[in-house]
N, C-alpha and C positions, 0 to 999 in steps of 0.2 A: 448358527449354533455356537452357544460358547466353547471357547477353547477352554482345556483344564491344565491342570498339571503335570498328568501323566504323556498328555496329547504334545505336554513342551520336551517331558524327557524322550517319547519315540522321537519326534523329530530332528533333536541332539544328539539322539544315541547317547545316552545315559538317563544315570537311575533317579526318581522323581526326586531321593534326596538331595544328590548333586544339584538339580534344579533349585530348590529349595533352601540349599546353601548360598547357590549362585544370587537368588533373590534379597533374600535376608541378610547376605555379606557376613557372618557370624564364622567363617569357617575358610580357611585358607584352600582356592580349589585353582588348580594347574590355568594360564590366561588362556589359551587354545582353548581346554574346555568351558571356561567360561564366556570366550567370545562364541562358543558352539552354540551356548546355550541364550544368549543376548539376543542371537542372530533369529533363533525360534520363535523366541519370546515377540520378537518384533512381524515376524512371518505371518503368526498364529492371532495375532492381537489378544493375545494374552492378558488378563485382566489380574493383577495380584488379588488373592484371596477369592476370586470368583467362582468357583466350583459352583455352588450353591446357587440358583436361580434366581432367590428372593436377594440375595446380596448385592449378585451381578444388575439388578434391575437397581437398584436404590443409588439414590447420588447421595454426593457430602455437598458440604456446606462453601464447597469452593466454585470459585467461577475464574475461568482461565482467560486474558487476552491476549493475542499474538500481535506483537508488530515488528515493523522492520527494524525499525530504530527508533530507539523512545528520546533520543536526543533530537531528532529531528521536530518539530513544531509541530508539525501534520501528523504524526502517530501521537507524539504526547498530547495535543491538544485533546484530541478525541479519547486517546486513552483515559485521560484524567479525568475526562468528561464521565464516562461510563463507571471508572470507580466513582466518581462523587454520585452519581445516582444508586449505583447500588451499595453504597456507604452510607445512604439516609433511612435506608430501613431498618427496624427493629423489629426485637420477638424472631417468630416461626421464617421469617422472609430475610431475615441478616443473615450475609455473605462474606466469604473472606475474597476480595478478589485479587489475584495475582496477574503480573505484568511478565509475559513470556517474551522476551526482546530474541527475535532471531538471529539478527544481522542479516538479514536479505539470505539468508544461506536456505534451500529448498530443502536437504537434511537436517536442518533444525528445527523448522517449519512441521517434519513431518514426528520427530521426537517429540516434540511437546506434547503434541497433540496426541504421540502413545500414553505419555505419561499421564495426561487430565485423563484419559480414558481409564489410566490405571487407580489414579484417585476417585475414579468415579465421578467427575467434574458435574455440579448442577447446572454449569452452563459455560460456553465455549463462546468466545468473539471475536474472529478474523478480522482483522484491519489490513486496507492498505490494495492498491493492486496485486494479482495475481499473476504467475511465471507462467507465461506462453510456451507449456510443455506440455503436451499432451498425456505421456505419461506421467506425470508429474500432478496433473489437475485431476486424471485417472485417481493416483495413492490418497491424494488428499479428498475425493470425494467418497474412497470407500475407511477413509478414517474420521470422517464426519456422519456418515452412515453407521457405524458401529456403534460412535458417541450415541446419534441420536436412539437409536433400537435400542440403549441402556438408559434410557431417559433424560439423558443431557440434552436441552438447549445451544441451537446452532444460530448464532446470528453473524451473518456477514457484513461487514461495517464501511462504506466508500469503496467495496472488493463489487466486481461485476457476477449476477448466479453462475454455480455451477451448470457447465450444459446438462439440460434434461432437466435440471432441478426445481421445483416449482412449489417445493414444501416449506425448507429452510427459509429461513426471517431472512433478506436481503435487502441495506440499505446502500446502494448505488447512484456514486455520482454521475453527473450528464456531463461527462469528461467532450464525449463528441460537441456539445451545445456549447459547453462552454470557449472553445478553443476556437470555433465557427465563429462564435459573436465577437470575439478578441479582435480576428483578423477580420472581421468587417467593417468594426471600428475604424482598425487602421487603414483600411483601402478607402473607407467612410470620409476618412483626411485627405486623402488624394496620395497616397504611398503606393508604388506600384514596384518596387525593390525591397521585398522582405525576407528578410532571412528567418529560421528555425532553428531552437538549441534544444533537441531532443531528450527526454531521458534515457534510460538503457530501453535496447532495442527488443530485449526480449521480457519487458511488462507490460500487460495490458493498460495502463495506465498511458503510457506512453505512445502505443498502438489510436487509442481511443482521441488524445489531444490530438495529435499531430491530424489523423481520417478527418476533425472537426476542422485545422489550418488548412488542409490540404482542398477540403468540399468551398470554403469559402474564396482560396485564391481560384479553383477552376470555374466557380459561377462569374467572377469575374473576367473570367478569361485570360487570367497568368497564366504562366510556365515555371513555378520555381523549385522545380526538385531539386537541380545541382544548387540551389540556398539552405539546404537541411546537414545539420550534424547533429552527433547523439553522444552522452557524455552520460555522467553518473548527475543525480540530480542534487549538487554541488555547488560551490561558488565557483573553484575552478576549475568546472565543465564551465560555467556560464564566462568567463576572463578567455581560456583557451578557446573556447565555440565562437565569439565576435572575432579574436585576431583571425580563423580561418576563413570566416564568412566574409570577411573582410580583403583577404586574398583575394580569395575567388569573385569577387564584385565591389573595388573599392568605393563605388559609388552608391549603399549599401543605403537605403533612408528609414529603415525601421525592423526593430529585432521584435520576434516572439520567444520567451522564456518559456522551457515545461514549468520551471516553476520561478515561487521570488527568489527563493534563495541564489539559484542559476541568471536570474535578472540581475540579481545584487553585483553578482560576478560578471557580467554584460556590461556594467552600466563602468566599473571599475577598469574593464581595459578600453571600454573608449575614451576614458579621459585620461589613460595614458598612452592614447593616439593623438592627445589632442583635440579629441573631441566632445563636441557638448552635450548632455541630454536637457531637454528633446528637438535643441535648436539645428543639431545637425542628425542626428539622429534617435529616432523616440524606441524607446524599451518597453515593452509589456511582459506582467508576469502571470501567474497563475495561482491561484487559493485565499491568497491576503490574508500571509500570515501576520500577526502582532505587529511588527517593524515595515511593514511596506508603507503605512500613510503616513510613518516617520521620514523614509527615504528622503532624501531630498537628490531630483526633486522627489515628492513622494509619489508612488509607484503606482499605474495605470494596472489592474490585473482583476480575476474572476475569483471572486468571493465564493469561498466552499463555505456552508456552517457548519464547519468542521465538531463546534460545542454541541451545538443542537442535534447533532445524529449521533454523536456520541455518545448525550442525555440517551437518547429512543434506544440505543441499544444497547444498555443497562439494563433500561424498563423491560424492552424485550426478551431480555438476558432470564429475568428475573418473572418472568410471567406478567407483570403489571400493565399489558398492553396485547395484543394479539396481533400476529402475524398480519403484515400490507396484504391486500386482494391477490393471489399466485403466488403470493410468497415476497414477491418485489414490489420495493417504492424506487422510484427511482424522483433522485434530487437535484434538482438545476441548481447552476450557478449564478451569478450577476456581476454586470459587468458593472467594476468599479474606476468609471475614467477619470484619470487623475494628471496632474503634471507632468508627465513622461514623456505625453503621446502628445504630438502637434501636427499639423500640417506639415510635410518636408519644404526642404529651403535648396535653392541650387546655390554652389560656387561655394561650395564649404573648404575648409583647410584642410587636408590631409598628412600624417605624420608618418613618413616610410616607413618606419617599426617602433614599438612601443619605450618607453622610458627606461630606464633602467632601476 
């Protein structure tokens, strides 16, 4: 049932005006009571101007995207993907779409997604892995459920379904598949000392690569857990993660990167070890963004179409296409082997600590 106005002043303990000032900002109201009433507002999923049935059911003209960081490649690429799809329609089907940058913050994540609700959003699109929080995955499915009961459009973009969820538009990378075929590659070579540079430990994103490194070194019968670190998905987590993997096993013949940018960073302190890629040691990365088959050498890594599911989730966005079979597609990756990755070499030079 919708929440109203009056539903936000019992809840604050105050009068539907004060709420109503609090809203509109027209009117100087004490910050205690207005954080009183913020606090409701957010409780209640309170819809500005909703009272009224036929209102609370109707969207605008906007479509919201969340991502973590639109400076990073991986959300802007797909981001930009999805505004330029829903930027070529005209007439009854043009959209304004707007770019919700979180900063990875799970309370921001979950503001926005008040706000399009408050605009009445025609259409909502999550990017990006999700936080390994139960309650957390809890807020944000029952604020995707409110969206959608008001007629917004819910598409999940490289983000894994909500559990239970099986309505919502979900396009999901094969984060496991592609992380699997990375390190098979590399044992493929004849590498049988590999290390892992994690992203953070509590993204599904991160959870899912690593479950794929992890399934392919035990088919082969490794052991390399004490080879894993986990860092922000950074250049230097990927500089910092080789010097320690390096400690721990200087005899170290091949890195896996969560991603390039974290490779970028891999490939930079082993040459200020002294060492070479991929003649002493080969680097893989993950997604291939822009710059990797620049790299030099250029970068061994799993190709996301980060463009192309960006496109579909516009269109989806936008009605132009109908929900995948359950609600999910799920999108494999491919392995792009490049220059990085070689057979290892014994009797290589090693450099006690890095340059300065």
């Amino acid at each position: 049932m919708t929440a109203t106005l009056a539903d936000v002043a019992a809840q604050a303990q105050v009068s539907p005006a004060t709420v109503s000032r609090v809203l509109n900002g027209n009117y100087p109201v004490a910050a205690a009571t207005r954080e009183r009433v913020l606090r409701a507002v957010d409780e209640l999923d309170y819809v500005l101007n909703g009272p009224a049935s036929s209102l609370a059911a109707a969207t605008s003209d906007l479509v919201g995207i969340l991502v973590n960081d639109i400076a990073d490649p991986f959300f802007g690429i797909m981001a930009g993907a999805a505004q330029a799809a829903i930027g070529q329609e005209r007439g009854a089907r043009e959209k304004l779409s707007v770019i919700c940058n979180t900063g990875g913050s799970p309370e921001r994540e979950l503001t926005y997604l008040t706000l399009l609700q408050r605009q009445r959003a025609a259409a909502v699109i999550v990017t990006g892995g999700a936080l390994e929080d139960p309650e957390h995955q809890a807020a944000v499915g029952a604020k995707l459920a409110r969206l959608a009961d008001a007629g917004t459009r819910i598409v999940l973009c490289g983000r894994p379904p909500l559990p239970g969820d099986s309505v919502t538009a979900t396009l999901a990378f094969d984060n496991r598949g592609g992380g699997r075929h990375l390190t098979e590659h590399l044992i493929g070579l004849g590498h049988r000392r590999i290390g892992y540079i994690g992203g953070p430990t509590e993204r599904t994103t991160t959870r899912h690569r690593l479950e794929g490194h992890r399934a392919a070194w035990t088919a082969a019968g490794l052991a390399l857990d004490d080879l894993v670190v986990h860092g922000s998905y950074d250049r230097r987590s990927g500089y910092d993660g080789v010097l320690e993997l390096l400690r721990r096993d200087p005899e170290l013949t091949a890195v896996v990167a969560a991603n390039d940018t974290v490779a970028l960073g891999a490939c930079a302190a082993l040459r200020d070890r002294g060492l070479s890629v991929p003649e002493d040691v080969s680097v893989g990365g993950f997604v291939d963004l822009p710059f990797s088959a620049d790299a030099v050498p250029a970068l061994t890594t799993v190709r996301l179409p980060l463009y192309e599911v960006g496109v579909r989730a516009g269109r989806l966005a936008l009605g132009l296409e109908g929900a995948p079979p359950g609600g999910l597609a799920t999108v494999h990756g491919e392995l792009m082997a490049r220059a990085s990755t070689t057979p290892p070499r014994t009797g290589r030079p090693l450099r006690s600590s890095p340059r300065p």
